[in-house]
N, C-alpha and C positions, 0 to 999 in steps of 0.2 A: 125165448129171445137169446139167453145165452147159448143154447143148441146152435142156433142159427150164425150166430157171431163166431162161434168155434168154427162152421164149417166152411164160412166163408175167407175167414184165416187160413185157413188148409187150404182151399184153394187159389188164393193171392198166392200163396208160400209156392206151392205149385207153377204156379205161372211164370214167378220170379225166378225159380229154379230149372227154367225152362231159356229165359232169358240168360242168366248168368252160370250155365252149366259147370264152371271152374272154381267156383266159388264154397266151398267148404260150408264156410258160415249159413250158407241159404241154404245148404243142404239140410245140414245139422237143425236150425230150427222149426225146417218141416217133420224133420226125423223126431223131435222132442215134443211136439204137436200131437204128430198121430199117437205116437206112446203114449202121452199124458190121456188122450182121450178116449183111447180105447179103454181103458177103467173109467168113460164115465157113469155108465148103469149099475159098476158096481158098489160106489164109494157112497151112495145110502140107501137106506131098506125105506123098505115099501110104504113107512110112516115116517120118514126124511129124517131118520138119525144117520149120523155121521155112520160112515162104516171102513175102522182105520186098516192099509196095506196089507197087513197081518191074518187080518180077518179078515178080508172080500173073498169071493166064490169067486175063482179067476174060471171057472164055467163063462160065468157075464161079459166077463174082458171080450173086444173083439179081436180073436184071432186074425181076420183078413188086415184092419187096420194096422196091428203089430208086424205082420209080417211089412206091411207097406212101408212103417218108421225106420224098421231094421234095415229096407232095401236102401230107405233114402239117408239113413246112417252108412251104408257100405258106399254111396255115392260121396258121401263127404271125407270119407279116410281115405276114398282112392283122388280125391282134389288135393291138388296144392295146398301150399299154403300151412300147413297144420292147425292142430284142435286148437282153436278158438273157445268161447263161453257157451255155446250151443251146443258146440260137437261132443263140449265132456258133458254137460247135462243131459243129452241124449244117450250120451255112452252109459250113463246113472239111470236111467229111464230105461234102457236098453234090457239091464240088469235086472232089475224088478218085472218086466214086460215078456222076458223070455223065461224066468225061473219057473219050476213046473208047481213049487210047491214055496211056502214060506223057509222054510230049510234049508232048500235048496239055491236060496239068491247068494251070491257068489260077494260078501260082504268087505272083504281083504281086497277086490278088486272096486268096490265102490270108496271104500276108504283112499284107497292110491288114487282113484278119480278126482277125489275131494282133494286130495293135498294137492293134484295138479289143478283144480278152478281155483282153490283159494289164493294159488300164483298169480293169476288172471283177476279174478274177482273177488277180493281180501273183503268183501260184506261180512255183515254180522250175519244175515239168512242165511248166506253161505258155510260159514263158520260154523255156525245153526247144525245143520243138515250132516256137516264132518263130525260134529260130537255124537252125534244119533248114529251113526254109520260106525264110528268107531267102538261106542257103547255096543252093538250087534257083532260087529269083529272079535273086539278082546274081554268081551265082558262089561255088567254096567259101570264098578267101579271107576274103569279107565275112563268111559265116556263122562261120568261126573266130572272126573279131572279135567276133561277138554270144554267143559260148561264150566268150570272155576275159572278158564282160561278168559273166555269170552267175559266174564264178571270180572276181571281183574282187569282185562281190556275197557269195562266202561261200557258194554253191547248193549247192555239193556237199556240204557239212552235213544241207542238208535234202533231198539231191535223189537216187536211188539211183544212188551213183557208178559203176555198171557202166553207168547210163543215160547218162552224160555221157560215158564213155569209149571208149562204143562210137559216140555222135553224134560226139566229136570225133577217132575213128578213118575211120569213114566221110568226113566230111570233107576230112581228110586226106588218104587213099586219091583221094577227086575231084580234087583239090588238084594230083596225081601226087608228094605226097612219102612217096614208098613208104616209108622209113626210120621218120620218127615215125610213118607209121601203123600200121606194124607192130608199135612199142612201146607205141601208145594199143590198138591189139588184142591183145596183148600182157595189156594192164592190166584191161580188159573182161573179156578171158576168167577171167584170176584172180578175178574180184569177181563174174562172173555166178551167180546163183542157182540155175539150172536146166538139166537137161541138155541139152533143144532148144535155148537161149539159147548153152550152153559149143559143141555141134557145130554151129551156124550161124557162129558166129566163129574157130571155127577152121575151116570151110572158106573164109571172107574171106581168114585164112592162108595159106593152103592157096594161094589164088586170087594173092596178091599175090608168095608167093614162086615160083610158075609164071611169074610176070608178067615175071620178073626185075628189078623197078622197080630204078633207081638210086639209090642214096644223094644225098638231102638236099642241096643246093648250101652 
């Protein structure tokens, strides 16, 4: 059903973008669409665990549909009007969607995306996403600081605190301070919603206490 419900989104979007040719915005989130969903066979294994960005066999991605998001991203930068809340989340889509390899995603360029959506759309997901992209730019420490930021804002109010707790685990975990990330996965796992969500973090567990990380300096 949700198969079904994605593609029939895709093609409204289409249609609209057919109608409203000058229109950036309608371009843009047909272009964030197709991106988003050509990784969808690959984002879990074959026994529906999560399978995070980093990790996917971009083999599975669909090449035809990416190219398709990229065409209807070149339709929305050559519209009027300027980037809108779709056309940078497709241009962040764009990023991840064309990278050949996990190394290779062009991270400095998703971070100056994020400083321009969170102009546009100052959320806390938003916010969310710039500390994660900044953490892959300059290192994790930096990106902890941009998660202190969003804490000190109050985000975790509005923000689903398993989402923050497992960004600021992850982190961590890059960081190599095995100790707090184990109690920020720890924290994630209690608050996560859903079962895929609970056994993807506790195999992060799982991974860090094999790892034998050392405690915290």
């Amino acid at each position: 059903q949700q198969v079904t419900l994605c593609t029939e989104a895709i093609r409204l979007a289409r249609a609209l973008g057919d109608l409203l040719p000058d229109e950036p915005e309608v371009h843009g989130l047909l272009a964030l669409m197709l991106l988003h969903d050509s990784r969808r066979t690959a984002r879990t294994s074959a026994d529906g665990d999560l399978v995070p960005l980093d990790e996917q066999d971009r083999g599975r991605w669909d090449r035809v549909q990416i190219a398709d998001g990229v065409r209807a991203l070149g339709r929305a930068r050559a519209a009027s009007g300027g980037a809108g809340p779709y056309v940078l989340q497709a241009e962040i889509a764009a990023c991840h969607a064309t990278a050949s390899a996990p190394a290779a995603t062009d991270w400095d360029r998703i971070v100056a995306l994020y400083d321009r959506l969170v102009e546009v759309v100052p959320s806390p997901h938003v916010r969310l996403g710039r500390a994660v992209a900044i953490g892959m730019a300059r290192g994790a420490d930096a990106g902890l600081d941009a998660l202190a930021e969003l804490h000190d804002a109050g985000a975790p109010h509005h923000l689903a605190a398993h989402l923050l707790a497992a960004a600021e685990a992850d982190l961590l975990r890059r960081a190599g301070r095995g100790a707090s990330a184990t109690e920020a996965y720890r924290r994630a796992l209690g608050l996560a919603p859903t079962e895929a969500e609970r056994r993807f973090l506790e195999r992060r567990l799982a991974e860090l206490s094999d790892a034998h990380r050392l405690p915290d300096a």
